[in-house]
C-alpha positions in Angstrom: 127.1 65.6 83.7 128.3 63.7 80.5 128.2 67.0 78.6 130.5 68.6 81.4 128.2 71.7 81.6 129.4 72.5 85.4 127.0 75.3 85.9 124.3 73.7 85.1 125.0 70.3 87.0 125.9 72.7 90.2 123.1 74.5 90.2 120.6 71.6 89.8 122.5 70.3 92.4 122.0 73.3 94.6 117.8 73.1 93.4 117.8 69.5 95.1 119.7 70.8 97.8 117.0 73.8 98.5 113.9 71.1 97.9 115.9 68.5 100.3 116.2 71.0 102.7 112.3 72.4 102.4 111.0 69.1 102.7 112.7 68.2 106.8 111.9 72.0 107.4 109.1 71.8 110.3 108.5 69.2 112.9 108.3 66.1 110.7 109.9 65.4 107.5 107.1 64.9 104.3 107.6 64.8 100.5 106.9 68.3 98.5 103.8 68.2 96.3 104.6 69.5 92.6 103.5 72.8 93.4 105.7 72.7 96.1 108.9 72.2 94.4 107.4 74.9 91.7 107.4 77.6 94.8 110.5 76.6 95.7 112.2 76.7 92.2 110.8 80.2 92.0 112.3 81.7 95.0 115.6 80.1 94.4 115.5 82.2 91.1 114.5 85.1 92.7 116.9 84.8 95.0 119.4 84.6 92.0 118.3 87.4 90.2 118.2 90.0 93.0 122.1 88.5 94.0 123.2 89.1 90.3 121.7 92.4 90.2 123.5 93.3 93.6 126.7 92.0 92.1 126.0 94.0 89.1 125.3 97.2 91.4 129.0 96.3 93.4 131.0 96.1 89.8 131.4 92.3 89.6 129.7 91.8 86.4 131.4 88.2 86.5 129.3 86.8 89.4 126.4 88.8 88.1 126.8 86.4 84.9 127.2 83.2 87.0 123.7 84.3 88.9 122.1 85.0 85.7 123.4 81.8 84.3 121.6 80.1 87.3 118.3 81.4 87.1 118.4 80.3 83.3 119.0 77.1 84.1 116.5 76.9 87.0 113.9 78.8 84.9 113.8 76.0 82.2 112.1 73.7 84.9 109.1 76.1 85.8 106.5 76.8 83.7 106.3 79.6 80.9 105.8 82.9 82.5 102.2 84.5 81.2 102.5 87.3 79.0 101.5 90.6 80.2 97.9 90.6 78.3 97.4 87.3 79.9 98.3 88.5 83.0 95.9 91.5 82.6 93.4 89.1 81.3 93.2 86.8 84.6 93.2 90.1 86.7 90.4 91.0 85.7 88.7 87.6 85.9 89.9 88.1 89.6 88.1 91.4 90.0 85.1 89.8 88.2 85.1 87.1 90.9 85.9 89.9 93.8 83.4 92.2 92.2 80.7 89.3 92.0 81.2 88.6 96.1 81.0 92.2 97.2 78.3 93.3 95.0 80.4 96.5 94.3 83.3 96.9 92.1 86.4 96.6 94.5 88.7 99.7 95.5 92.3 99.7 96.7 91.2 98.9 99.8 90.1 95.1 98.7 93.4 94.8 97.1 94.2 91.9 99.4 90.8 90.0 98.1 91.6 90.5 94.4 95.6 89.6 94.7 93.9 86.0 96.6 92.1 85.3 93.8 94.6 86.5 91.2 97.5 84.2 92.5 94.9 81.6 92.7 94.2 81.8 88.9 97.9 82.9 87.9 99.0 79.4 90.1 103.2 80.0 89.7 103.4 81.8 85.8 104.5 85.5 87.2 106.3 86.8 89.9 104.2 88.2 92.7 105.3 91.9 92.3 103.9 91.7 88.1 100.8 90.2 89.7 100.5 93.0 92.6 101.8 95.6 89.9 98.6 94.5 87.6 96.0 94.6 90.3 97.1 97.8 91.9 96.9 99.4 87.7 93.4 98.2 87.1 92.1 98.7 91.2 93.7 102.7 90.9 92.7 103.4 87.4 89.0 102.0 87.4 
């Protein structure tokens, strides 16, 4: 606030908002665990990319900046995103793990048991569709 950066007070306004809001969702009100507040950090930029690149598709570059902006400013409060070796490199401890339970190396149709255990290892550092993206490569290709 003292440095008069208006996006970025608004939209860390908006983040307690969205976490205020999580928390009484339900029947009683409880306090978010850190993971929590992670998840919900990462859908509120998610939320702001897909709305910048709608603006961007409708010709309004300006509010496509202003969403942009946003998801900058929320992303500096989530962890570093993995890489995509890293990524590829827990995928495939995943499909070790799956492998390892079925005795057989898993197909598409087990897709569901690796992407458990992938989000499981990959805990918040990519977005859903890079994890389900990676699985689906190594599950189709091997």
């Amino acid at each position: 606030m003292k440095q008069q950066d208006s996006t970025k007070v608004a939209t860390l306004r908006m983040a307690l908002s969205a976490i205020g809001t999580e928390e009484v969702a339900g029947k009683t009100a409880r306090q978010l665990t850190d993971d929590e507040v992670q998840r919900v950090l990462t859908r509120e930029v998610k939320k702001r990319k897909e709305a910048a690149q709608a603006f961007q598709d409708a010709g309004r570059a300006e509010q496509a900046a202003a969403e942009r902006a946003e998801a900058e400013v929320l992303a500096e409060y989530l962890p570093a995103q993995l890489s995509d070796d890293e990524l590829n490199a827990l995928v495939d401890q995943a499909i070790a793990e799956v492998t390892e339970v079925l005795g057989e190396a898993p197909g598409p149709k087990q897709m569901g048991q690796v992407m458990k255990a992938a989000n499981t290892r990959v805990a918040g550092q990519a977005e859903g569709g890079r994890v389900a993206a990676a699985v689906k490569a190594k599950l189709t290709a091997g």
